[in-house]
VOKOLVEX-80655 format. One record per residue (C-alpha): residue number from 1; residue in one letter; x, y, z. Coordinates in Angstrom, 1 decimal, padded with zeros to 4 digits. Last residue first. Layout:
<pts>
{pt NUM; a; {X; Y; Z}}
...
</pts>
This chain:
<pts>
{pt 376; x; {072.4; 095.4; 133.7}}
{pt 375; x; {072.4; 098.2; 131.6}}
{pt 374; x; {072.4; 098.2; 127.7}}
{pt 373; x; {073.9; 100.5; 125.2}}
{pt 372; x; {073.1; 100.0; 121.3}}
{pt 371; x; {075.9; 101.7; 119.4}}
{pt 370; x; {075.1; 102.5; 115.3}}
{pt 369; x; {078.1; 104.2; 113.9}}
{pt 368; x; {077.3; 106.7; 110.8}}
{pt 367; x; {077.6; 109.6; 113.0}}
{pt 366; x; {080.9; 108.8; 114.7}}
{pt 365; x; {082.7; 108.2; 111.4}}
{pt 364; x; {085.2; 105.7; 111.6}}
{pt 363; x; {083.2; 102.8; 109.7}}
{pt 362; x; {085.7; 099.3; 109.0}}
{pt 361; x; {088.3; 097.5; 107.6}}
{pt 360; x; {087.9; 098.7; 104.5}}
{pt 359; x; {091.5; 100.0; 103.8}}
{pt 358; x; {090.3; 103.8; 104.7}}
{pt 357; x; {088.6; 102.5; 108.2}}
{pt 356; x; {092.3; 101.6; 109.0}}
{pt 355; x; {093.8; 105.1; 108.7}}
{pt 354; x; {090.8; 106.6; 110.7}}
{pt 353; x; {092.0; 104.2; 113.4}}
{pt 352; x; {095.6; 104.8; 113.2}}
{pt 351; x; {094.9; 108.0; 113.6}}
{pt 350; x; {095.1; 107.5; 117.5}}
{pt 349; x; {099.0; 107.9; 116.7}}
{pt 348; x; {100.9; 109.0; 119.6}}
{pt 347; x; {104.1; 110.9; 119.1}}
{pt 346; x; {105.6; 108.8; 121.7}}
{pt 345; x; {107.3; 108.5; 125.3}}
{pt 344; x; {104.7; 110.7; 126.5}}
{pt 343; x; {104.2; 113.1; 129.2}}
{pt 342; x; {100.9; 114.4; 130.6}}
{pt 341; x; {100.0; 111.7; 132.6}}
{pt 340; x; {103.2; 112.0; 134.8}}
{pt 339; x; {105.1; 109.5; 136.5}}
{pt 338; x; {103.9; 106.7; 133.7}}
{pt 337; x; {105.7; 108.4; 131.3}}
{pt 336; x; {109.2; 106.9; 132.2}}
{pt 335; x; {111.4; 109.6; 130.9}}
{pt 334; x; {114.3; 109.4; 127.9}}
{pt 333; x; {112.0; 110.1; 125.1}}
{pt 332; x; {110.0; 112.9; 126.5}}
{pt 331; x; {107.1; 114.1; 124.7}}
{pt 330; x; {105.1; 117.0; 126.2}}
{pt 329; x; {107.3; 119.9; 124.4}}
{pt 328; x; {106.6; 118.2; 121.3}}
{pt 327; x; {102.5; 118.7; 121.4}}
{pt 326; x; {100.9; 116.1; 119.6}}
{pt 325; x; {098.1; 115.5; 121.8}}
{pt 324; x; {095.5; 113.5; 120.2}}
{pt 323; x; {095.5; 110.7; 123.3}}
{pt 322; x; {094.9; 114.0; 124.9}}
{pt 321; x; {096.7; 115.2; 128.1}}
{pt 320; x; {095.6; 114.2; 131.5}}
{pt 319; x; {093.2; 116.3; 134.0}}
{pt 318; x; {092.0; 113.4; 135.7}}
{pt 317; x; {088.3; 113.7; 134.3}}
{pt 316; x; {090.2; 114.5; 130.5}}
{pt 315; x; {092.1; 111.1; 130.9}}
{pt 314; x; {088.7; 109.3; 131.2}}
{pt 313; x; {087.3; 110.8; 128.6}}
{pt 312; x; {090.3; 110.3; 126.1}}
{pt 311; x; {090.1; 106.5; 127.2}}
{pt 310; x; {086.2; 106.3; 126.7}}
{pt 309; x; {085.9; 108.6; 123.6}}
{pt 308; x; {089.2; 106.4; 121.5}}
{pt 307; x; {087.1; 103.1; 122.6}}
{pt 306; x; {083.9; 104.5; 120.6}}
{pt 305; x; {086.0; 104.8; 117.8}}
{pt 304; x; {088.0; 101.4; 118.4}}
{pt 303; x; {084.6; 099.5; 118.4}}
{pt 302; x; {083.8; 101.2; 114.8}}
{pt 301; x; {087.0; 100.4; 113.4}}
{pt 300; x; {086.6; 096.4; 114.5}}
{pt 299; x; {083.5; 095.8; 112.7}}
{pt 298; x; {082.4; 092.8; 114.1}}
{pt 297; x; {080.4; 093.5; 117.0}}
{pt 296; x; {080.0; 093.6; 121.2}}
{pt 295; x; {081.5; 095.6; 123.7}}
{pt 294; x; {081.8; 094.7; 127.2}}
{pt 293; x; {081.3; 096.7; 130.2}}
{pt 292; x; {082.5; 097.3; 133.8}}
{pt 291; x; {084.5; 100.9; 132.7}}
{pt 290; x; {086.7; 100.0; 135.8}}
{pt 289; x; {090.2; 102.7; 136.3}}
{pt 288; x; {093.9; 102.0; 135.9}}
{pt 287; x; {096.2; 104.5; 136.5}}
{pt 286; x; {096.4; 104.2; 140.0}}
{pt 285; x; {097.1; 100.5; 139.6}}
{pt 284; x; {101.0; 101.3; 138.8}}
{pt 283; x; {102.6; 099.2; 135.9}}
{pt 282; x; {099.6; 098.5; 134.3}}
{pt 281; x; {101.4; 097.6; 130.7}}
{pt 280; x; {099.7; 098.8; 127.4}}
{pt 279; x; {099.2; 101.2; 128.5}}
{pt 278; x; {101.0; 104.2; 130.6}}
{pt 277; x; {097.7; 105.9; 131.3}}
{pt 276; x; {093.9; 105.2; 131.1}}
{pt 275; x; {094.2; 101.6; 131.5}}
{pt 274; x; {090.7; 099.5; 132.0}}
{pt 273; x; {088.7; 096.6; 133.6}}
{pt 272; x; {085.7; 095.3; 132.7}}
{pt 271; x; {086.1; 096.3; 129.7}}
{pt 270; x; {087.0; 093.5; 127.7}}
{pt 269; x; {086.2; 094.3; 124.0}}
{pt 268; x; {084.3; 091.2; 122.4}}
{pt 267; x; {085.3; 091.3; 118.2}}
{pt 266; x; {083.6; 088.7; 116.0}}
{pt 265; x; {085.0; 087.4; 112.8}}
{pt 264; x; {088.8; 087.5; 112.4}}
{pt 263; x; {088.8; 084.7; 109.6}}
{pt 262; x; {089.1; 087.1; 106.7}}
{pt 261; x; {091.6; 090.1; 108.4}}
{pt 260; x; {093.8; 087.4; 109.2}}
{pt 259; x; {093.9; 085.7; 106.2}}
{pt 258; x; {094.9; 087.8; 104.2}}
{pt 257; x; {096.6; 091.0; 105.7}}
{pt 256; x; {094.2; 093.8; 106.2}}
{pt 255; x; {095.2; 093.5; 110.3}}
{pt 254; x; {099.1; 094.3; 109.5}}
{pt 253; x; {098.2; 097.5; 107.0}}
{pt 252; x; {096.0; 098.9; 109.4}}
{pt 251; x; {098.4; 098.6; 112.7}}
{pt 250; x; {101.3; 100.0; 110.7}}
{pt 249; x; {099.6; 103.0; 108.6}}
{pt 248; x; {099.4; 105.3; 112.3}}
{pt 247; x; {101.5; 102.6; 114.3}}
{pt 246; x; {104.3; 103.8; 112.6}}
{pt 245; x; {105.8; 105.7; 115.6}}
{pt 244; x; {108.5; 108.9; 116.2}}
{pt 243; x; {110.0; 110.0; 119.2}}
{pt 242; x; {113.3; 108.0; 119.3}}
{pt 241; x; {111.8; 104.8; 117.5}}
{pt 240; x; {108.8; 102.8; 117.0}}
{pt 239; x; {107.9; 100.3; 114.5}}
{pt 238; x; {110.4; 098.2; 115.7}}
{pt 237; x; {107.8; 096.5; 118.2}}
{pt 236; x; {106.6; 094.5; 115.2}}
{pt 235; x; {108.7; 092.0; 114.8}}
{pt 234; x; {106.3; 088.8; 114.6}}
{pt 233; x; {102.6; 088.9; 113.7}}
{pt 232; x; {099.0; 087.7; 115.3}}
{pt 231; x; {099.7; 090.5; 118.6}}
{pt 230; x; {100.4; 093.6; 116.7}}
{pt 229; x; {097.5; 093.0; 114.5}}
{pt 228; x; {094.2; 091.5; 116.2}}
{pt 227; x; {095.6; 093.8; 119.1}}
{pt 226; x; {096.2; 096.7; 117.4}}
{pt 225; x; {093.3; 096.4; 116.1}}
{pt 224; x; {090.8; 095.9; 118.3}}
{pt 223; x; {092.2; 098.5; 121.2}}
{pt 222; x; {095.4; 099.6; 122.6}}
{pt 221; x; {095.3; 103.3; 122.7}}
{pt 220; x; {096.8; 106.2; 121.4}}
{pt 219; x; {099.1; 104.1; 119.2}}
{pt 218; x; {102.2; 105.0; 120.8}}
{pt 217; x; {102.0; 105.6; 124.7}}
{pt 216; x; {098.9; 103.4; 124.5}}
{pt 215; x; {095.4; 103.7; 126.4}}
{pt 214; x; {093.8; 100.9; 127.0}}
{pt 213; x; {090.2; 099.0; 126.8}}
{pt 212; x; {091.3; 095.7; 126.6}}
{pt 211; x; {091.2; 093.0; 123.2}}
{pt 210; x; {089.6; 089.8; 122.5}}
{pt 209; x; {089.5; 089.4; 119.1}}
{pt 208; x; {087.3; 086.2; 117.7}}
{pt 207; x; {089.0; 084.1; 114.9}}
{pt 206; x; {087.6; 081.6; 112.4}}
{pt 205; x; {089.2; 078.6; 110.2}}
{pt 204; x; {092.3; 078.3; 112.3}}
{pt 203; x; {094.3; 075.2; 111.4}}
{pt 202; x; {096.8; 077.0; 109.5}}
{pt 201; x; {097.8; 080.5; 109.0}}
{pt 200; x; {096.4; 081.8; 112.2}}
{pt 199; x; {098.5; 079.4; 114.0}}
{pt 198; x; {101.5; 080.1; 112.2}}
{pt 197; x; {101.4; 083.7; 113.4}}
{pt 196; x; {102.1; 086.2; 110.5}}
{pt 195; x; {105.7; 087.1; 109.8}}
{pt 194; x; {106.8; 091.0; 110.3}}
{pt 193; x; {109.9; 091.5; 108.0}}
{pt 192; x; {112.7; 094.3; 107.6}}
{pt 191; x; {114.9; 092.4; 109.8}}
{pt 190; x; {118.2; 094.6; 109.7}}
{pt 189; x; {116.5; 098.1; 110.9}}
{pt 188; x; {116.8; 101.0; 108.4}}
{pt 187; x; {114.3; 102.7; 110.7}}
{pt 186; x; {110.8; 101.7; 109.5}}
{pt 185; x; {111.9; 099.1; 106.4}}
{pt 184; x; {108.5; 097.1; 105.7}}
{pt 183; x; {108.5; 093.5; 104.7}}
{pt 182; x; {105.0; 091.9; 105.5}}
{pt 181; x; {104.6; 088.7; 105.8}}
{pt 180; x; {103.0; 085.0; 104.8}}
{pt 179; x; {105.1; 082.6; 103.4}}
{pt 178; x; {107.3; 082.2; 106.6}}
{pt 177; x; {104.5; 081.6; 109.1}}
{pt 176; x; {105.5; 082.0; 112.4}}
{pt 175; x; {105.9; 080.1; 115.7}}
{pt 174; x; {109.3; 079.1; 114.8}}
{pt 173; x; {110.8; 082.5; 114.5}}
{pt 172; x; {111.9; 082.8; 118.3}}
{pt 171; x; {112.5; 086.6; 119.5}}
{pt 170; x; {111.3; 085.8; 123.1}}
{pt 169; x; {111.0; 082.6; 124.6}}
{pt 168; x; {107.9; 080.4; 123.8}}
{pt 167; x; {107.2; 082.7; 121.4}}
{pt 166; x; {104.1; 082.0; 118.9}}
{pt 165; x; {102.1; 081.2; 122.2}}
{pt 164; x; {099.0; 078.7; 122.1}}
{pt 163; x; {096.8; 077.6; 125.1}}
{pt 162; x; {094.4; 074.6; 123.5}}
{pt 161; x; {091.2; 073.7; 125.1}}
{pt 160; x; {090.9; 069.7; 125.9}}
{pt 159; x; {089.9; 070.2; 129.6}}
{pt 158; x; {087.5; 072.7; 130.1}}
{pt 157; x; {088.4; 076.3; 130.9}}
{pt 156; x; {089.0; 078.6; 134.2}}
{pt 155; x; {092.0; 077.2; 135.4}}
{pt 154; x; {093.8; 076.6; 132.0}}
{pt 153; x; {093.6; 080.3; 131.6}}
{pt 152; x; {096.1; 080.6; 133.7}}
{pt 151; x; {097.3; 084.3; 133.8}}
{pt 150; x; {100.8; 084.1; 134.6}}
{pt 149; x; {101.4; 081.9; 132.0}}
{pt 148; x; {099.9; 084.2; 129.0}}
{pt 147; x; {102.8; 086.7; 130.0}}
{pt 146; x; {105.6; 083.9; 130.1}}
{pt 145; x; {104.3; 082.4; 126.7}}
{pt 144; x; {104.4; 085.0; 124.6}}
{pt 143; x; {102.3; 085.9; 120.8}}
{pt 142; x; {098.9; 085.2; 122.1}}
{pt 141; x; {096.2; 082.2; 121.5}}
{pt 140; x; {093.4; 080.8; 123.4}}
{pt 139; x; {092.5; 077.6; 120.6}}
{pt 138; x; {089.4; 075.9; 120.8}}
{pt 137; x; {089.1; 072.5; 118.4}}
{pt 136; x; {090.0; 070.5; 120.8}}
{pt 135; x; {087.6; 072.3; 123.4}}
{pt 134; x; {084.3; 071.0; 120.8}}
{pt 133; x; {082.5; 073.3; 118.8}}
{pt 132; x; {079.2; 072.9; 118.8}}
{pt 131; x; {077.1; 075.7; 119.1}}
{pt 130; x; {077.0; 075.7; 123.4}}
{pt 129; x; {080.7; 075.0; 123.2}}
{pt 128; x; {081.4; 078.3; 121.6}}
{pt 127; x; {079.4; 079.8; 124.3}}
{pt 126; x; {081.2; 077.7; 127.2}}
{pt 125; x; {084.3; 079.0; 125.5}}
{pt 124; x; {083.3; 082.3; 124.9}}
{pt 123; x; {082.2; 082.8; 128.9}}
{pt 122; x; {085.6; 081.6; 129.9}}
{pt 121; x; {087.1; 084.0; 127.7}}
{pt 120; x; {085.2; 087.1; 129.8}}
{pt 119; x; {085.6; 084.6; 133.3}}
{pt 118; x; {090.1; 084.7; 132.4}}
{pt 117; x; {089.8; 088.3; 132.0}}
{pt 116; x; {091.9; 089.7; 128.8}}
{pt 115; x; {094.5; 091.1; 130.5}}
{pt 114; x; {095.7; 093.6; 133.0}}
{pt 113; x; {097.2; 093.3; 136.2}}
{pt 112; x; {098.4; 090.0; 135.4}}
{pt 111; x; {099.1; 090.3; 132.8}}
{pt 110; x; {099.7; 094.1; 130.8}}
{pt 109; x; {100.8; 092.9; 127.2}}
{pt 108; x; {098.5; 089.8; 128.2}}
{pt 107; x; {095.6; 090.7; 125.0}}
{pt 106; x; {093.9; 087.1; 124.0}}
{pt 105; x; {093.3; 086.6; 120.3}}
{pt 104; x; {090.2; 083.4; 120.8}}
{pt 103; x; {091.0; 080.9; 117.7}}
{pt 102; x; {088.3; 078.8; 116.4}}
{pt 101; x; {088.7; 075.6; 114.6}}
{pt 100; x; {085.4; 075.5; 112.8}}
{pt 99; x; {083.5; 072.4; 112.4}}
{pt 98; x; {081.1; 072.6; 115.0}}
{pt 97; x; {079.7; 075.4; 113.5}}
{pt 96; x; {080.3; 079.4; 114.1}}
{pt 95; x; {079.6; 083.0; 113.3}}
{pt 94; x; {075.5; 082.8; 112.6}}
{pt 93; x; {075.6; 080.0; 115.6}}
{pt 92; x; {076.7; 082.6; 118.5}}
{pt 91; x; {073.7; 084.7; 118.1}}
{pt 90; x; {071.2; 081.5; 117.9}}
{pt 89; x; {072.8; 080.7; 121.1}}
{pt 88; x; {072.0; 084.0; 122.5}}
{pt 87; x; {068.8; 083.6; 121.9}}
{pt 86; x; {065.9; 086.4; 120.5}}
{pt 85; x; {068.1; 087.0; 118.0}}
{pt 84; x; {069.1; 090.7; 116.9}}
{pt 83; x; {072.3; 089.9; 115.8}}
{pt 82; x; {074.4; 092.6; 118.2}}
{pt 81; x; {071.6; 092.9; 120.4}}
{pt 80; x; {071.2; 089.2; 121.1}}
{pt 79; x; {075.8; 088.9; 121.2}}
{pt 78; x; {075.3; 091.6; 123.9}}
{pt 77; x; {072.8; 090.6; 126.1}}
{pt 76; x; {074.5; 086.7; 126.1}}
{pt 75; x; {077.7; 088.1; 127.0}}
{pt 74; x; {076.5; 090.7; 129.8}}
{pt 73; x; {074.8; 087.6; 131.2}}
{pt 72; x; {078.0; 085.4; 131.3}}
{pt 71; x; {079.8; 088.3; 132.7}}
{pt 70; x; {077.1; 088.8; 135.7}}
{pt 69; x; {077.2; 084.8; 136.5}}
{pt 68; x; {081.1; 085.0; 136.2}}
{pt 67; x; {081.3; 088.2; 139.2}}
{pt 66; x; {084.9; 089.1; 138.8}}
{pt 65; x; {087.0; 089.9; 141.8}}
{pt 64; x; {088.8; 093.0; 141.1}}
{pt 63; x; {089.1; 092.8; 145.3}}
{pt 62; x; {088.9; 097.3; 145.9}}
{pt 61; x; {086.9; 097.6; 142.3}}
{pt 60; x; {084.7; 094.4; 142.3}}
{pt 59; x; {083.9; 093.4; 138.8}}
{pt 58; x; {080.8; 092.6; 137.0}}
{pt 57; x; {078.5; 094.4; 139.6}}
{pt 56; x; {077.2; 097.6; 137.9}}
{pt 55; x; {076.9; 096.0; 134.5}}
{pt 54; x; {076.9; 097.3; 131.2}}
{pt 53; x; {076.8; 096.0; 127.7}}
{pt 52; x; {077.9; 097.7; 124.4}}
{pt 51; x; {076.2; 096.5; 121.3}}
{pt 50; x; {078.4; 097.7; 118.0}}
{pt 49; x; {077.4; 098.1; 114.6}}
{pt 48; x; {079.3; 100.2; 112.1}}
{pt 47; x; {079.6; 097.4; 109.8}}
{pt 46; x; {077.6; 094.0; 110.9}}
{pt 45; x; {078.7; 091.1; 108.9}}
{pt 44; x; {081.9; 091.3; 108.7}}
{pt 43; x; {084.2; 094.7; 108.7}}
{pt 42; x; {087.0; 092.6; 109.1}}
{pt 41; x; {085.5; 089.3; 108.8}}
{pt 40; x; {085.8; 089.1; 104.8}}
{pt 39; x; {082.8; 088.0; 103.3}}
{pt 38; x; {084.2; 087.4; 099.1}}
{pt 37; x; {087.1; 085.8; 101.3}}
{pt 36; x; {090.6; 087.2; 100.1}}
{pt 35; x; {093.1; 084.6; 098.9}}
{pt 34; x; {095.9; 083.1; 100.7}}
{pt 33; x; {099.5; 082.6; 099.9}}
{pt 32; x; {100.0; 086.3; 101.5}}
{pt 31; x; {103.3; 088.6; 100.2}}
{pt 30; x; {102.2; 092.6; 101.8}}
{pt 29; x; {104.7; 095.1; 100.7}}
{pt 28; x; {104.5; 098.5; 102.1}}
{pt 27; x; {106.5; 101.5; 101.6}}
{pt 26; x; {106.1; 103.9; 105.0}}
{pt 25; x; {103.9; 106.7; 104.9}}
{pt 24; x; {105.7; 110.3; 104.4}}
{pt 23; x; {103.1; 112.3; 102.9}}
{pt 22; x; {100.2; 111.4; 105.5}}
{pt 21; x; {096.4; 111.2; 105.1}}
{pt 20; x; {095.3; 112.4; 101.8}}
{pt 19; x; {098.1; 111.6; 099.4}}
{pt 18; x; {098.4; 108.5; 101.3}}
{pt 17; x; {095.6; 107.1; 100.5}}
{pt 16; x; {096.3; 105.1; 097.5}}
{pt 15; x; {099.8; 104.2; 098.9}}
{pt 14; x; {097.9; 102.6; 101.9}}
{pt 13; x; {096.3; 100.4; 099.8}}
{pt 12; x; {098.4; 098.6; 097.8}}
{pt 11; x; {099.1; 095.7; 100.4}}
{pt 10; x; {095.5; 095.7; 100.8}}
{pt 9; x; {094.7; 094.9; 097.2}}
{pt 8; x; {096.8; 091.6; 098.3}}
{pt 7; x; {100.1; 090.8; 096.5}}
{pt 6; x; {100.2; 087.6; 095.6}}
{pt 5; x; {102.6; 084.9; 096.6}}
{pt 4; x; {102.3; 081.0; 095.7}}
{pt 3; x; {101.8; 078.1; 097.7}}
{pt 2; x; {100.1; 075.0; 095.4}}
{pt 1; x; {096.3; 075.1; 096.3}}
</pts>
């Protein structure tokens, strides 16, 4: 196909709802060379479906040594009750064949103290191996290289597997696709573009979203999509400012973009470990906390909606504010917030979940989410 823009029906999107969720949305324009999939990923194949796995002794709390045997059971638990299969393998082979080139979206905002554990994307490997598709054709992908360093991945996979970063130092363009963007003026900043990874863009031919359960100053929290989106496209930090976020249309609009939000197939939150406060970093370990489970579907609205009552729980137990708290008076621009849970840098924007189920990337309403819970 010769390259040519089009505006996606996502890129149009957010000015159809605006009216009924904010007045003041940004103006959007999404420019992709690639068409829609008639099956896109995003919701995929099981909206509103999520298999959440539990286990006692995946992770050591005083050590955080991670028990591999327990994760690799957790994993085959939850991919049967997500597809219903009887074997994992089977589970694994209605998302890929051995000719897929397969990229695994890491989360290392936080590494080392928080990432997406090294066993967890072990485990996908060895899965995706199990169906076929060989390390070559494996790629572990994040946007920088020092963070995705420190957590060596290359320890804990075969030889052959690919470790991708779109920045080998920060602010370098190279590692992005220049046809395929989208142009957005938050602040009256200079560089009113957000490139997608080149990666994603070409070889990848399916995706599976590895994200943390977090908290974040100004999202709410850090979950599926904000991962999937913030970490597959360039420039994106300068959707913040003084007090005030875009993360609320931001994160949507970025994961609806062609063809991340077709190849993005499968969604594995890592749980084993957690960050109720101060996330997406895990600056002081007091503020992090073990959940020891993993979440399982494709429909990466309805994982973040279950996400958004685990982090609010938790900060509710130690007397934190609300990821929905919009009280002024609690946001301090100038203060670290990780001194007090009950100040924030941001206006936080857990809408931002709602906002994407409104683009069709997934179910937001509690009630219509089916989430099967299994104990190990």
């Amino acid at each position: 196909m010769d390259r040519r823009t089009f505006l996606q029906a996502a890129a149009s999107a957010p000015a159809a709802v605006a009216a009924t969720l904010h007045e003041d949305l940004p103006k959007y324009r999404v420019v992709s060379r690639f068409q829609p999939s008639a099956h896109p990923g995003m919701p995929g194949s099981y909206p509103g479906k999520v298999a959440r796995v539990h286990a006692a002794k995946c992770i050591d709390e005083q050590s955080e040594k991670v028990d591999a045997d327990t994760v690799h059971e957790m994993m085959a638990q939850g991919m049967r009750a997500l597809t219903g299969d009887a074997d994992a393998r089977d589970s694994w082979a209605r998302f890929f064949t051995p000719s897929d080139v397969v990229g695994i979206k890491v989360n290392c905002s936080g590494a080392p103290a928080i990432m997406s554990t090294p066993e967890v994307v072990a485990g996908i490997v060895r899965n995706l191996g199990a169906v076929g598709v060989k390390p070559e054709k494996i790629w572990i992908y994040e946007r920088f290289r020092s963070q995705v360093d420190s957590v060596h991945y290359d320890r804990y996979v075969p030889a052959g597997v690919n470790i991708w970063t779109a920045e080998q130092s920060r602010g370098s363009i190279a590692g992005y696709d220049p046809g395929t963007y989208v142009d957005v003026n938050f602040f009256g900043e200079d560089d009113t573009r957000s490139n997608l990874a080149r990666l994603v863009a070409e070889p990848l031919t399916k995706i599976i979203n590895v994200p943390n359960m977090k908290d974040h100053g100004a999202a709410g929290v850090t979950g599926c999509l904000k991962n999937i989106a913030y970490g597959s496209f360039s420039n994106v930090a300068r959707s913040h400012s003084g007090f005030k976020t875009n993360t609320y249309s931001f994160i949507g609009t970025l994961a609806a973009v062609e063809p991340l939000r077709s190849r993005t197939v499968l969604q594995i939150m890592d749980g084993l470990r957690g960050v109720w406060h101060g996330g997406p970093f895990s600056f002081r370990r007091k503020f992090r906390f073990y959940p020891k489970e993993l979440m399982f579907g494709t429909d990466p609205v309805a994982v973040d909606r279950l996400l958004l009552d685990v982090i609010d729980g938790k900060r509710a137990a130690e007397h934190a504010s609300s990821v929905w708290d919009r009280t002024m008076a609690n946001v301090k621009t100038g203060r670290n917030p990780d001194d007090n849970p009950s100040i924030n840098r941001f206006i936080r924007e857990p809408g931002h979940i709602e906002y994407a189920s409104k683009l069709g990337l997934g179910v937001y309403d509690i009630g219509k989410i089916q989430a099967r819970k299994i104990d190990l």
